[in-house]
Biotite code that builds the C-alpha atoms (Angstrom):
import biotite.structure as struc

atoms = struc.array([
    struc.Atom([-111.357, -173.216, -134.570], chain_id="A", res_id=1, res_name="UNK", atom_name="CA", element="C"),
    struc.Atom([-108.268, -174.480, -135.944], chain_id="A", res_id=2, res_name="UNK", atom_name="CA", element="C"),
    struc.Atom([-108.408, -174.492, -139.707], chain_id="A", res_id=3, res_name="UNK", atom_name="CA", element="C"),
    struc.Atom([-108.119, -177.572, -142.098], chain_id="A", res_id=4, res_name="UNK", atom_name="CA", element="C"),
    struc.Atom([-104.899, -176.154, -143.029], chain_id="A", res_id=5, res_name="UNK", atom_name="CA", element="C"),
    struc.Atom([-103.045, -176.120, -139.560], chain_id="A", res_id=6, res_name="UNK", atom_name="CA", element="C"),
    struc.Atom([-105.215, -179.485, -138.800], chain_id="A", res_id=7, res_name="UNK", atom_name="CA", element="C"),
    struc.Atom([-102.838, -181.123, -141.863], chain_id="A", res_id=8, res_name="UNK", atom_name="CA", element="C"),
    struc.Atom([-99.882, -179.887, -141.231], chain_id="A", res_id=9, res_name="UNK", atom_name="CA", element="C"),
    struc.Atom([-99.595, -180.954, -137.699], chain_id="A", res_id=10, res_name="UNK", atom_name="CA", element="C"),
    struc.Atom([-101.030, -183.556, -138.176], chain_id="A", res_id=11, res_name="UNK", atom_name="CA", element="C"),
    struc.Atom([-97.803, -185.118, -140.156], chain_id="A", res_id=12, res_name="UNK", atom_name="CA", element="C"),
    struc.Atom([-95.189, -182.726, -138.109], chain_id="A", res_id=13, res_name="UNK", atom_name="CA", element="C"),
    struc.Atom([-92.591, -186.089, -139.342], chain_id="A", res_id=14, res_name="UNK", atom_name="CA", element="C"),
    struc.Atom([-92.654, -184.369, -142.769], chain_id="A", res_id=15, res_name="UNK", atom_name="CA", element="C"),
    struc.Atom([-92.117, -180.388, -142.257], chain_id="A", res_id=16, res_name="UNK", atom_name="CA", element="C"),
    struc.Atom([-89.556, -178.893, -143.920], chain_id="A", res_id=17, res_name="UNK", atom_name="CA", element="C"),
    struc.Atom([-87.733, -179.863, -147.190], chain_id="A", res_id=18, res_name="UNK", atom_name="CA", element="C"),
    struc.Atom([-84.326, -179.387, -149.399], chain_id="A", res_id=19, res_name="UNK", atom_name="CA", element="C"),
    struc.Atom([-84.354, -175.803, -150.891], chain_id="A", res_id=20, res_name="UNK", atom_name="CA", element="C"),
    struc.Atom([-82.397, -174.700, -153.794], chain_id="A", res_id=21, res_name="UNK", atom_name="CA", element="C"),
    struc.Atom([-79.195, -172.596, -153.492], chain_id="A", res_id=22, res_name="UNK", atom_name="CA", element="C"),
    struc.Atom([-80.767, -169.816, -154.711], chain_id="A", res_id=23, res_name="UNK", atom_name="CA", element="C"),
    struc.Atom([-83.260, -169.957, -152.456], chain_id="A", res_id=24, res_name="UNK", atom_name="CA", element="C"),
    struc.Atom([-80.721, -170.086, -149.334], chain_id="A", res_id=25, res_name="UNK", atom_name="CA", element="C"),
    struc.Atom([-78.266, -167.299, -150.609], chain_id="A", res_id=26, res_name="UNK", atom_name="CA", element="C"),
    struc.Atom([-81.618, -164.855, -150.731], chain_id="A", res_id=27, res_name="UNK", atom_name="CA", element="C"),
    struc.Atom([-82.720, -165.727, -147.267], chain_id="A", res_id=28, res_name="UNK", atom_name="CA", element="C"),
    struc.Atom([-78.950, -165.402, -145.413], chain_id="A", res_id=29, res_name="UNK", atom_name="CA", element="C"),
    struc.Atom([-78.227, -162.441, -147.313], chain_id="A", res_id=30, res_name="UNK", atom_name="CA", element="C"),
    struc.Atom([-81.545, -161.073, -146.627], chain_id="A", res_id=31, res_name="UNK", atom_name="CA", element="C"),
    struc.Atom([-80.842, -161.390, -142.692], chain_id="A", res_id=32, res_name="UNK", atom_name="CA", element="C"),
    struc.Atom([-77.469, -159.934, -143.304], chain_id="A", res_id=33, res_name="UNK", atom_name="CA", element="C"),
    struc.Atom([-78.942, -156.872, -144.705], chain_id="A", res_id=34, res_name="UNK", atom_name="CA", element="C"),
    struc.Atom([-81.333, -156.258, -142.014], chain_id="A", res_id=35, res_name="UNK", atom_name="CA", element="C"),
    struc.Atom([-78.899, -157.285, -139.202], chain_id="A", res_id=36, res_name="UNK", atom_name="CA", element="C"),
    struc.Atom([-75.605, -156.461, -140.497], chain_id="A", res_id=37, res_name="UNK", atom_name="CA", element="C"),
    struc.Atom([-74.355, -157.286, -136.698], chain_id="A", res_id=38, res_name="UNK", atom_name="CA", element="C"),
    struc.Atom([-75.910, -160.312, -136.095], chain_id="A", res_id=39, res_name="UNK", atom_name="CA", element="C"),
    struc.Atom([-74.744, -163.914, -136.029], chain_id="A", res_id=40, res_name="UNK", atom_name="CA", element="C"),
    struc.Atom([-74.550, -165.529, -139.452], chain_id="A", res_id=41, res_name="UNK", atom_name="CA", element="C"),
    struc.Atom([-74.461, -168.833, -138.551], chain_id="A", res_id=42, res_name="UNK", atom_name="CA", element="C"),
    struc.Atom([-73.992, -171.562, -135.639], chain_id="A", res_id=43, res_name="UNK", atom_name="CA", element="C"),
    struc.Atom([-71.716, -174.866, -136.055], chain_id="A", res_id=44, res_name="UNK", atom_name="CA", element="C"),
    struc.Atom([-73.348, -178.250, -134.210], chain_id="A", res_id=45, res_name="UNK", atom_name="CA", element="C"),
    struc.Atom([-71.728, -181.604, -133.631], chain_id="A", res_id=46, res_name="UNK", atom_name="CA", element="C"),
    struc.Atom([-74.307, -184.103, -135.833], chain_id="A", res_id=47, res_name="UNK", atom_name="CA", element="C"),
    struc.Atom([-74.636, -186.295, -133.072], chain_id="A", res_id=48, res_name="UNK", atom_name="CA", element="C"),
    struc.Atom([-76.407, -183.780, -130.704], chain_id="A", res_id=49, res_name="UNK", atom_name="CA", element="C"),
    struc.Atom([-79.331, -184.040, -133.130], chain_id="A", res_id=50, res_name="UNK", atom_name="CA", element="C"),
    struc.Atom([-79.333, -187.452, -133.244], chain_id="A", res_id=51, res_name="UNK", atom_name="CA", element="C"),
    struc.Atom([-79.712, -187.578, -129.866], chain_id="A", res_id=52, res_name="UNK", atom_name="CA", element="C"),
    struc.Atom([-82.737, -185.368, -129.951], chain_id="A", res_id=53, res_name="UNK", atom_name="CA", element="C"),
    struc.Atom([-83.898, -188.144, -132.982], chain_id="A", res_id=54, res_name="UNK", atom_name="CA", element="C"),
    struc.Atom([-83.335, -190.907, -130.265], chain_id="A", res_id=55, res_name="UNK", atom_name="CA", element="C"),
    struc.Atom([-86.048, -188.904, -127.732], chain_id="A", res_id=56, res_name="UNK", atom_name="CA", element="C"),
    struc.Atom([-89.238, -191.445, -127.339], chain_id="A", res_id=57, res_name="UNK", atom_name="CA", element="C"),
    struc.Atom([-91.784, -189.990, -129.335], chain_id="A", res_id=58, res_name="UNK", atom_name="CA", element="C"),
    struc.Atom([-89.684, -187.380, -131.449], chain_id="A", res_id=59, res_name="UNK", atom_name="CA", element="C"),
    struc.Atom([-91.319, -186.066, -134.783], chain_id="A", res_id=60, res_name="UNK", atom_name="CA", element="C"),
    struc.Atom([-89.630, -183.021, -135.068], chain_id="A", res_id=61, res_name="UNK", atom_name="CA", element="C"),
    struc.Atom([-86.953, -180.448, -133.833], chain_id="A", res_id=62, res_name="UNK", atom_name="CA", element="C"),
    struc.Atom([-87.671, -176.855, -132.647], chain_id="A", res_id=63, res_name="UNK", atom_name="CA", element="C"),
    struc.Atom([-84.830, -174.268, -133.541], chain_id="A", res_id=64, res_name="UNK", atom_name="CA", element="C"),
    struc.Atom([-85.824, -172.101, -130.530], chain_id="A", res_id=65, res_name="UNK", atom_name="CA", element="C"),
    struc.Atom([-84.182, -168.499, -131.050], chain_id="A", res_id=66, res_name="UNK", atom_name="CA", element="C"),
    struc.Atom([-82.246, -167.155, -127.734], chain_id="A", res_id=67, res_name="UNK", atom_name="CA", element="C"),
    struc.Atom([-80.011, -165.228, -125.876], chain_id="A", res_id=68, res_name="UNK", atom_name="CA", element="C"),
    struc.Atom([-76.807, -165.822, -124.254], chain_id="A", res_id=69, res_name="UNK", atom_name="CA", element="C"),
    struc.Atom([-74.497, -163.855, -122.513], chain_id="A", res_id=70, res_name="UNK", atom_name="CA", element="C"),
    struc.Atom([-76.058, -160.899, -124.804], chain_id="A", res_id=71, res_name="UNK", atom_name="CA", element="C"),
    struc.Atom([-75.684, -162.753, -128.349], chain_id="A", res_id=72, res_name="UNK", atom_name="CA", element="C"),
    struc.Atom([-78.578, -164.144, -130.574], chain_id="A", res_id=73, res_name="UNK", atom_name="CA", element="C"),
    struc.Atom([-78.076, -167.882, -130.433], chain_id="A", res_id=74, res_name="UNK", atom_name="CA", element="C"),
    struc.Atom([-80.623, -171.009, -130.529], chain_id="A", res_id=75, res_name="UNK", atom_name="CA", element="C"),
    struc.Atom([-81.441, -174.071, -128.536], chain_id="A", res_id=76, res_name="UNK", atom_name="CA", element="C"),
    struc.Atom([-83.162, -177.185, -129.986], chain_id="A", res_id=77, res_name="UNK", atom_name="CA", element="C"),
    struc.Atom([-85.636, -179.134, -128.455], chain_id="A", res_id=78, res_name="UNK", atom_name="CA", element="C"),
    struc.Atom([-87.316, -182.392, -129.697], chain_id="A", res_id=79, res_name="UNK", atom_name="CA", element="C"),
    struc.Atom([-91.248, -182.424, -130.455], chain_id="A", res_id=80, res_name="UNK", atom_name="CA", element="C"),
    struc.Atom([-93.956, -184.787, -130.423], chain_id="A", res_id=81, res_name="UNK", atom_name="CA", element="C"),
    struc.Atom([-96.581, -185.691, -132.555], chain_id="A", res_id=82, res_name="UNK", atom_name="CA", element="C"),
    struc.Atom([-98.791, -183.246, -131.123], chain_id="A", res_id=83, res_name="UNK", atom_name="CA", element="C"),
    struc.Atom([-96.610, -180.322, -131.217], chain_id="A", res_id=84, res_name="UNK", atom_name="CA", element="C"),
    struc.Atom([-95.307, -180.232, -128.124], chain_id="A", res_id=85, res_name="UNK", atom_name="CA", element="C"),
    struc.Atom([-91.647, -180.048, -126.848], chain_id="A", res_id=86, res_name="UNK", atom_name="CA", element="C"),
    struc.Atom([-90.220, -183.047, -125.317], chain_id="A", res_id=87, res_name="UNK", atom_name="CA", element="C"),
    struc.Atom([-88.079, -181.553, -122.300], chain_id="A", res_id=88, res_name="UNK", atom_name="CA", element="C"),
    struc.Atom([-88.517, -183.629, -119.229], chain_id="A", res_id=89, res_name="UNK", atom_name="CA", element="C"),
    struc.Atom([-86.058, -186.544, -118.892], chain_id="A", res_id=90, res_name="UNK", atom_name="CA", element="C"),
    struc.Atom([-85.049, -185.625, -123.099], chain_id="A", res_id=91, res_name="UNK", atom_name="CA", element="C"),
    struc.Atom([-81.919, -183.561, -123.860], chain_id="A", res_id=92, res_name="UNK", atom_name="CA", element="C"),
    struc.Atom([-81.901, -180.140, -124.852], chain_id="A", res_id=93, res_name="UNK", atom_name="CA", element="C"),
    struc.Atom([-79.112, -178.719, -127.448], chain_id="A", res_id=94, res_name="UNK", atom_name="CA", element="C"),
    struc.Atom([-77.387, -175.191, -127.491], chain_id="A", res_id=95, res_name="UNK", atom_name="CA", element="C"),
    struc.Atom([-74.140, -173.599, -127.446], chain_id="A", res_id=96, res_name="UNK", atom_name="CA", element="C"),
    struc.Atom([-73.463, -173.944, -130.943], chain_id="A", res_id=97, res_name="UNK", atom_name="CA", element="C"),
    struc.Atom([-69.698, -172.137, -132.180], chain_id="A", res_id=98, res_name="UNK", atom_name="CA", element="C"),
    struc.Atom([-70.883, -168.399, -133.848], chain_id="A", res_id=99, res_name="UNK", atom_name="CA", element="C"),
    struc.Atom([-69.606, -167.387, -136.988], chain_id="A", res_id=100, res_name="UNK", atom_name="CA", element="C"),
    struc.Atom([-69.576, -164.125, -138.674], chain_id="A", res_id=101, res_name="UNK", atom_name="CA", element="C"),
    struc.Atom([-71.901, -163.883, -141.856], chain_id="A", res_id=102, res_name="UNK", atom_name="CA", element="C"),
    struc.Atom([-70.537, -165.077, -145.247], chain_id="A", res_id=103, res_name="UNK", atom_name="CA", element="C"),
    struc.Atom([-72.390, -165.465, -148.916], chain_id="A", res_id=104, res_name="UNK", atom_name="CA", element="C"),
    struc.Atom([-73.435, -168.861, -149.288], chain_id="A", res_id=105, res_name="UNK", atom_name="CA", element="C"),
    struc.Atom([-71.013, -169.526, -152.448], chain_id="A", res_id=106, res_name="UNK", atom_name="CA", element="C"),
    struc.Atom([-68.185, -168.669, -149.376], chain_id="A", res_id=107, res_name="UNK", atom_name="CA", element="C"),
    struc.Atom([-69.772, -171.011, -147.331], chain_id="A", res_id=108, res_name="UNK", atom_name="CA", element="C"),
    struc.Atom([-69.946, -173.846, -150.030], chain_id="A", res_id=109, res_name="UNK", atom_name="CA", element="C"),
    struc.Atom([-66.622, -173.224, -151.234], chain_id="A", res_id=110, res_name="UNK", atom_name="CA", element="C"),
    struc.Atom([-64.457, -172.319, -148.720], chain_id="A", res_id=111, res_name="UNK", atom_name="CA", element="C"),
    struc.Atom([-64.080, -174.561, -145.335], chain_id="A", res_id=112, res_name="UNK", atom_name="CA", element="C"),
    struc.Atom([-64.914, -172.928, -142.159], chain_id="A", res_id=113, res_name="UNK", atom_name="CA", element="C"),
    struc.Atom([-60.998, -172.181, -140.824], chain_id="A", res_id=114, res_name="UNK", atom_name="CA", element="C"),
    struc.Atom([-60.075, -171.112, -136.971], chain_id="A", res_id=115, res_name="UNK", atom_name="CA", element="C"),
    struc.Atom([-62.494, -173.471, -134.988], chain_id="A", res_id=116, res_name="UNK", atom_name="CA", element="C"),
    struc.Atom([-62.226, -176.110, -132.259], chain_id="A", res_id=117, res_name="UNK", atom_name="CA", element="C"),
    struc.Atom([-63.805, -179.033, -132.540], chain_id="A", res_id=118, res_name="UNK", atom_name="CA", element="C"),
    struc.Atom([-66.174, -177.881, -129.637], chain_id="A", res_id=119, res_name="UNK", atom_name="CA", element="C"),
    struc.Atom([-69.649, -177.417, -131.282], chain_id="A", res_id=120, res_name="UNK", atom_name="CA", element="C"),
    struc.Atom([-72.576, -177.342, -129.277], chain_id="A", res_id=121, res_name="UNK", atom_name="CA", element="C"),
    struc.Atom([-73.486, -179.285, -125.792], chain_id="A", res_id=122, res_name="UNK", atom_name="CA", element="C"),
    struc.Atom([-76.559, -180.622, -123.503], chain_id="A", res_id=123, res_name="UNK", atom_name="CA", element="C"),
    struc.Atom([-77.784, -177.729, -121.528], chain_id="A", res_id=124, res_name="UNK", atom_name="CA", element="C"),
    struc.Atom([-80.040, -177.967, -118.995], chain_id="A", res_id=125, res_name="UNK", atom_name="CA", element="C"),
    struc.Atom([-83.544, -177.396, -118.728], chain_id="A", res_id=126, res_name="UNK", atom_name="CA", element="C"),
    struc.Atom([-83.694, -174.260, -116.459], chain_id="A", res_id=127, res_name="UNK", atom_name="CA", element="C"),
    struc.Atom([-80.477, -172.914, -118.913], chain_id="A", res_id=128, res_name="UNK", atom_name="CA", element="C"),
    struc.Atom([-82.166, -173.121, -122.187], chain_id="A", res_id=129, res_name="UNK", atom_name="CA", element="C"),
    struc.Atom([-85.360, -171.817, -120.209], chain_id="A", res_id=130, res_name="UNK", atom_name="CA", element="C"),
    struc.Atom([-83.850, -168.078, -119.081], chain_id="A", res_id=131, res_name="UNK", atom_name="CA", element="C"),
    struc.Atom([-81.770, -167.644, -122.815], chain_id="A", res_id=132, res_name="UNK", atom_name="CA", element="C"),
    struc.Atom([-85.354, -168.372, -124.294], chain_id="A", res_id=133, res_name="UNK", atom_name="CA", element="C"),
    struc.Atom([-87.141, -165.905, -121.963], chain_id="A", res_id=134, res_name="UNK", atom_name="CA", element="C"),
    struc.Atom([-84.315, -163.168, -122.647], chain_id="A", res_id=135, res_name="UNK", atom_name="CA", element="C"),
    struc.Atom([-84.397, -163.146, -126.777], chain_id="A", res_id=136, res_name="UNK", atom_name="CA", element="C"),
    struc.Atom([-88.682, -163.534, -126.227], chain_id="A", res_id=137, res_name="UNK", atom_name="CA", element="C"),
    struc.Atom([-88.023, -159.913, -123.493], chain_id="A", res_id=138, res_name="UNK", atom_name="CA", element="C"),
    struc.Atom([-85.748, -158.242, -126.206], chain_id="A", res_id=139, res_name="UNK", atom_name="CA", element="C"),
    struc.Atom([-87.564, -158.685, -129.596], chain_id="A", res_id=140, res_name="UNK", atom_name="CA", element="C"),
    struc.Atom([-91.671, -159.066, -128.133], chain_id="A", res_id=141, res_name="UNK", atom_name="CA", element="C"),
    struc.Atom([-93.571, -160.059, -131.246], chain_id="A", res_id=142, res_name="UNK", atom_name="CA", element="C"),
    struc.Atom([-90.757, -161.559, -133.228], chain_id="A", res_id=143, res_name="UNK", atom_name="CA", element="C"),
    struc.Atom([-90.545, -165.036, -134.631], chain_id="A", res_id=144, res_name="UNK", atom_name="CA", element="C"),
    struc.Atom([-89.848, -167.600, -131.662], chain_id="A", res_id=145, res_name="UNK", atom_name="CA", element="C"),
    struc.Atom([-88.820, -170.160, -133.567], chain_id="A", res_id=146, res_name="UNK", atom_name="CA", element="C"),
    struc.Atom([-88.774, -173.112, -136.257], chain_id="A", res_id=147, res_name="UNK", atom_name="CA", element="C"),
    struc.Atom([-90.151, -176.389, -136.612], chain_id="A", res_id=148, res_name="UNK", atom_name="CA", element="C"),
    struc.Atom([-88.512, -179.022, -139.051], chain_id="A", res_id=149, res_name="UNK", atom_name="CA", element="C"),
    struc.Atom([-90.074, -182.862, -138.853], chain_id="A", res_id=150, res_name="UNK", atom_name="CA", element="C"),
    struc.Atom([-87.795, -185.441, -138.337], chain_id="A", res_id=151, res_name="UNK", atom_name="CA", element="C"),
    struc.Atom([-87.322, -186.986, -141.550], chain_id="A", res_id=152, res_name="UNK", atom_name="CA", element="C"),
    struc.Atom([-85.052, -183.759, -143.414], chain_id="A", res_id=153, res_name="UNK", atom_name="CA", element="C"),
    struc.Atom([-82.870, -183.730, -140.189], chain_id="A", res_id=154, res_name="UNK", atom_name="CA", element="C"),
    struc.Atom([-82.593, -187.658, -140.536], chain_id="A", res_id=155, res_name="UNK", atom_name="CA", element="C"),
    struc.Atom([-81.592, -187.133, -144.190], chain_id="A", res_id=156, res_name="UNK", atom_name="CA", element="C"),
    struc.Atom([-79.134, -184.282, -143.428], chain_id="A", res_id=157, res_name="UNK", atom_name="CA", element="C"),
    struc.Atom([-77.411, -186.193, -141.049], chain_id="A", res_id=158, res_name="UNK", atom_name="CA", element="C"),
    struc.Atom([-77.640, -189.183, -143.238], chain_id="A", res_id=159, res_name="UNK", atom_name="CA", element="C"),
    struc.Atom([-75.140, -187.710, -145.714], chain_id="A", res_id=160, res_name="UNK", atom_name="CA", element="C"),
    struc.Atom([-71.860, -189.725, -146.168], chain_id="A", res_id=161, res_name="UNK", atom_name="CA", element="C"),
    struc.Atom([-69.422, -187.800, -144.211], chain_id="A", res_id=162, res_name="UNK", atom_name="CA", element="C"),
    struc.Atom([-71.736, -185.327, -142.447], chain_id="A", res_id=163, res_name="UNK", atom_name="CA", element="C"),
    struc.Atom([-70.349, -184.695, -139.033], chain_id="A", res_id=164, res_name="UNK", atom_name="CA", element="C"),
    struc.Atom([-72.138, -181.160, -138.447], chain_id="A", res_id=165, res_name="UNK", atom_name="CA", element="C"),
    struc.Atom([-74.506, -179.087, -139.410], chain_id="A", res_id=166, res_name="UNK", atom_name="CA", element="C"),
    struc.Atom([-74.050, -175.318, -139.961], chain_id="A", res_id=167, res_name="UNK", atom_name="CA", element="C"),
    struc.Atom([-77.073, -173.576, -139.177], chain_id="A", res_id=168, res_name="UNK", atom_name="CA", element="C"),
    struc.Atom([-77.360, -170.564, -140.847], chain_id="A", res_id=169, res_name="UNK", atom_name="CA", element="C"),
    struc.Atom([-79.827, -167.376, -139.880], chain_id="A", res_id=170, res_name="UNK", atom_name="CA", element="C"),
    struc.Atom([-82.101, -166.365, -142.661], chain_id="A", res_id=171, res_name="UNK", atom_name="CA", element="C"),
    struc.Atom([-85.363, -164.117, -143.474], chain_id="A", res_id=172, res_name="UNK", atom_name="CA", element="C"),
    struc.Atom([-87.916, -165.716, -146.337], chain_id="A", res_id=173, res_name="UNK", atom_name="CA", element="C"),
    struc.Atom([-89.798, -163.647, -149.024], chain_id="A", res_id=174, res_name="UNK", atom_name="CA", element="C"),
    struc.Atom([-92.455, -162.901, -146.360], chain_id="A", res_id=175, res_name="UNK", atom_name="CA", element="C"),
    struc.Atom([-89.924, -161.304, -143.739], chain_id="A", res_id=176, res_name="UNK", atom_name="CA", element="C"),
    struc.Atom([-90.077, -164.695, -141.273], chain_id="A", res_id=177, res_name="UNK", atom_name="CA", element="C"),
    struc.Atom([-87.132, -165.062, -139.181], chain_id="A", res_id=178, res_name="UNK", atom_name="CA", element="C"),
    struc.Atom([-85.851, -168.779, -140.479], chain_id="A", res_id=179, res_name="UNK", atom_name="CA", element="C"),
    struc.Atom([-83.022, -171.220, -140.360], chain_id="A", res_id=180, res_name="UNK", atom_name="CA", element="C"),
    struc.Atom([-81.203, -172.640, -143.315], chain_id="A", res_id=181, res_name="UNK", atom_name="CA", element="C"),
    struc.Atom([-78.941, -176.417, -142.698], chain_id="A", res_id=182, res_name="UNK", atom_name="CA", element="C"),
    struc.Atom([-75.843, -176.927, -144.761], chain_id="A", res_id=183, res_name="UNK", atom_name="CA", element="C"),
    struc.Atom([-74.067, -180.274, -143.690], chain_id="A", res_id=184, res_name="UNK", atom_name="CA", element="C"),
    struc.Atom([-70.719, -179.902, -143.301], chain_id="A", res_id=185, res_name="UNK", atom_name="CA", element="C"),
    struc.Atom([-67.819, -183.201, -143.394], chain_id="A", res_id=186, res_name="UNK", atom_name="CA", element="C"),
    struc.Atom([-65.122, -183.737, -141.071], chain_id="A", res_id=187, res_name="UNK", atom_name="CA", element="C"),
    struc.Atom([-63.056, -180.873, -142.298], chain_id="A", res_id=188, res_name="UNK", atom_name="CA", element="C"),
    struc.Atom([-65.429, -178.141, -141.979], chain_id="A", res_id=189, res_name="UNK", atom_name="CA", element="C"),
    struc.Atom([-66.439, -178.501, -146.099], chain_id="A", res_id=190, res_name="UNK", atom_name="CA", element="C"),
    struc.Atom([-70.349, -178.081, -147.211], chain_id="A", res_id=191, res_name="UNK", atom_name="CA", element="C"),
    struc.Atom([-70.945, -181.469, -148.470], chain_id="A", res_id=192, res_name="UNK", atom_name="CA", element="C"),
    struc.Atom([-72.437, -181.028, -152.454], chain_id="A", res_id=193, res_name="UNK", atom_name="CA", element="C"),
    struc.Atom([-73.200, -183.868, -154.195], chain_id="A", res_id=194, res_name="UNK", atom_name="CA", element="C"),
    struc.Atom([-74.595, -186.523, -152.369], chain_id="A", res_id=195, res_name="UNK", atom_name="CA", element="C"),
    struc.Atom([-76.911, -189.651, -152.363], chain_id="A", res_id=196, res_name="UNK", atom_name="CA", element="C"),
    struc.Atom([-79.479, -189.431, -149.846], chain_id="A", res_id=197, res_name="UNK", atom_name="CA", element="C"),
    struc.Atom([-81.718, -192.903, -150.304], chain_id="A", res_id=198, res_name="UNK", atom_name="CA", element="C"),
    struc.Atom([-82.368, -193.419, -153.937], chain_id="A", res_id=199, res_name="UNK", atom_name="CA", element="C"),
    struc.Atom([-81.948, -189.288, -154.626], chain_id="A", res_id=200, res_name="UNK", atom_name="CA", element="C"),
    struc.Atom([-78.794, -187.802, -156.026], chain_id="A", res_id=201, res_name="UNK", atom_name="CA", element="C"),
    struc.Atom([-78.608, -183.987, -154.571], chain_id="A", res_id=202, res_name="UNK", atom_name="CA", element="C"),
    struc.Atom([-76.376, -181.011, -155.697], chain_id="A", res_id=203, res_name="UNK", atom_name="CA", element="C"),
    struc.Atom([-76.372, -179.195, -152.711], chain_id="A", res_id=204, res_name="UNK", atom_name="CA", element="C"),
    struc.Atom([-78.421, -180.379, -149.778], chain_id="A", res_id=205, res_name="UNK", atom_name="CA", element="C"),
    struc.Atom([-79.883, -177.202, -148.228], chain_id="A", res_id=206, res_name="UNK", atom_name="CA", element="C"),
    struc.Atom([-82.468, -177.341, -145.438], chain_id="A", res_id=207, res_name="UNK", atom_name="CA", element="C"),
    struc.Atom([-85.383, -175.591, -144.707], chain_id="A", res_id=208, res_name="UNK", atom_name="CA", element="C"),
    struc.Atom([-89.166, -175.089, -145.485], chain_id="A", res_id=209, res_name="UNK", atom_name="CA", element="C"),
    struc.Atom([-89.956, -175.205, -141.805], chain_id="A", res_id=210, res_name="UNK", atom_name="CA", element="C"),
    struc.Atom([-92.754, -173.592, -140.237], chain_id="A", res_id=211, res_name="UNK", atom_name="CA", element="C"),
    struc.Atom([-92.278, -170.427, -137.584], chain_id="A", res_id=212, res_name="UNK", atom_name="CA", element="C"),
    struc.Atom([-93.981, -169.861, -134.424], chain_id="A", res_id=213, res_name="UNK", atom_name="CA", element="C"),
    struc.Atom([-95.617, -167.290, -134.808], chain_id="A", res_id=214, res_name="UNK", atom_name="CA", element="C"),
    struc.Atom([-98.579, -168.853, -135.989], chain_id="A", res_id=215, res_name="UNK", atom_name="CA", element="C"),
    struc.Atom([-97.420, -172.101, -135.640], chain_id="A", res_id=216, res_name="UNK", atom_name="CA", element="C"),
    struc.Atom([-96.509, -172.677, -131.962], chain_id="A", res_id=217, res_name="UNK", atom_name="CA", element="C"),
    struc.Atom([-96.894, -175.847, -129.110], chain_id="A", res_id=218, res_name="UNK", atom_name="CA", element="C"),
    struc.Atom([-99.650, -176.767, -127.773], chain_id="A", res_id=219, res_name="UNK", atom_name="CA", element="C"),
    struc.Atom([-98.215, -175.506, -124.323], chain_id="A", res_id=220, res_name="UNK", atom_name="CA", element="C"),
    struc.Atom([-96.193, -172.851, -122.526], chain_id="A", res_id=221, res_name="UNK", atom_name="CA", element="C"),
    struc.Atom([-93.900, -171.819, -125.426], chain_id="A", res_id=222, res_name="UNK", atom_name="CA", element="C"),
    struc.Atom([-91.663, -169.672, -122.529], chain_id="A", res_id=223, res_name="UNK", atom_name="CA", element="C"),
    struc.Atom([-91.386, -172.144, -120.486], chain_id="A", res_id=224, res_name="UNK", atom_name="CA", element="C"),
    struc.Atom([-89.069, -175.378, -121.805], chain_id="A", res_id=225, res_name="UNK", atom_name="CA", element="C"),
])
């Protein structure tokens, strides 16, 4: 039986995930940093690949899927309905974000991100984000799969005067889940600080309170796009 609990949250998947504070966000990258010293710290996307997973009929969310491609940890994004499922037939699908090394998150608000094209991210196909899926899931069995933000925090990221992509960070939380932290980023590779987002006036607009599959995952074939 699914509990009360589960029944609520995905019941309003429009709503997952929330702004976190910076201190929140520098404890979760450098906790991934710690336990994967190799890894990827963080992707770059173009903001209008995630508005055109916004645009999908019947989007309420986006899932940050966790992958492999040509042997590196990246992640391909899917839209979701209201019912938890991912949207894939007929809908884009998003990966191929630019890698870059890890960095503290004062770095990352400070400093611009320097020796990048303006290539970030593409439309991949189907069958594409299907195998990269299926070869992270093969090399880390029992891991976190992935993470599910509702559609309203991406809308308000990519609401941001100036926002033109979204660095998406790799982070662990206090409970050792594998997450995702958003910092928009303007034209010139800056994190954006203050902002207005609607009638709210935000320091440092930092993404995340999503919720991980494991437990949380579609109600179909997760493997299988």
């Amino acid at each position: 039986m699914i509990s009360q609990k589960r029944k609520l949250l995905l019941s309003r998947i429009n709503k997952i995930g929330a702004f976190i504070s910076t201190t929140q966000a520098d404890e979760m990258i450098e906790r991934y940093h710690n336990q994967q010293p190799g890894g990827v710290g963080s992707f770059l996307y173009d903001a209008t690949l995630f508005q055109q997973l916004l645009s999908v009929h019947g989007c309420e969310g986006i899932r940050v899927i966790n992958a492999i491609h040509d042997d590196v940890h990246t992640l391909v994004f899917v839209a979701v309905d209201s019912l938890n499922r991912n949207i894939s037939d007929n809908a884009p699908i998003v990966g191929h974000g630019t890698a870059l090394s890890y960095a503290p998150l004062q770095i990352m608000q400070e400093l611009p991100v320097t020796g990048v094209d303006k290539w970030h991210g593409t439309v991949i196909s189907k069958m594409a984000g299907s195998e990269m899926i299926e070869a992270y899931q093969a090399l880390v069995p029992g891991s976190i799969k992935s993470s599910l933000y509702g559609r309203e925090l991406f809308a308000a990221l990519l609401s941001i005067e100036g926002c033109t992509t979204l660095r998406v960070c790799n982070g662990i939380d206090d409970e050792g889940d594998h997450k995702t932290v958003l910092i928009p980023l303007d034209a010139k590779y800056n994190a954006i600080r203050k902002c207005q987002i609607g009638a709210a006036f935000i320091d440092d607009p930092i993404g995340d309170n999503s919720i991980t599959c494991p437990p949380w995952c579609p109600t179909t074939d997760f493997m299988i796009l």
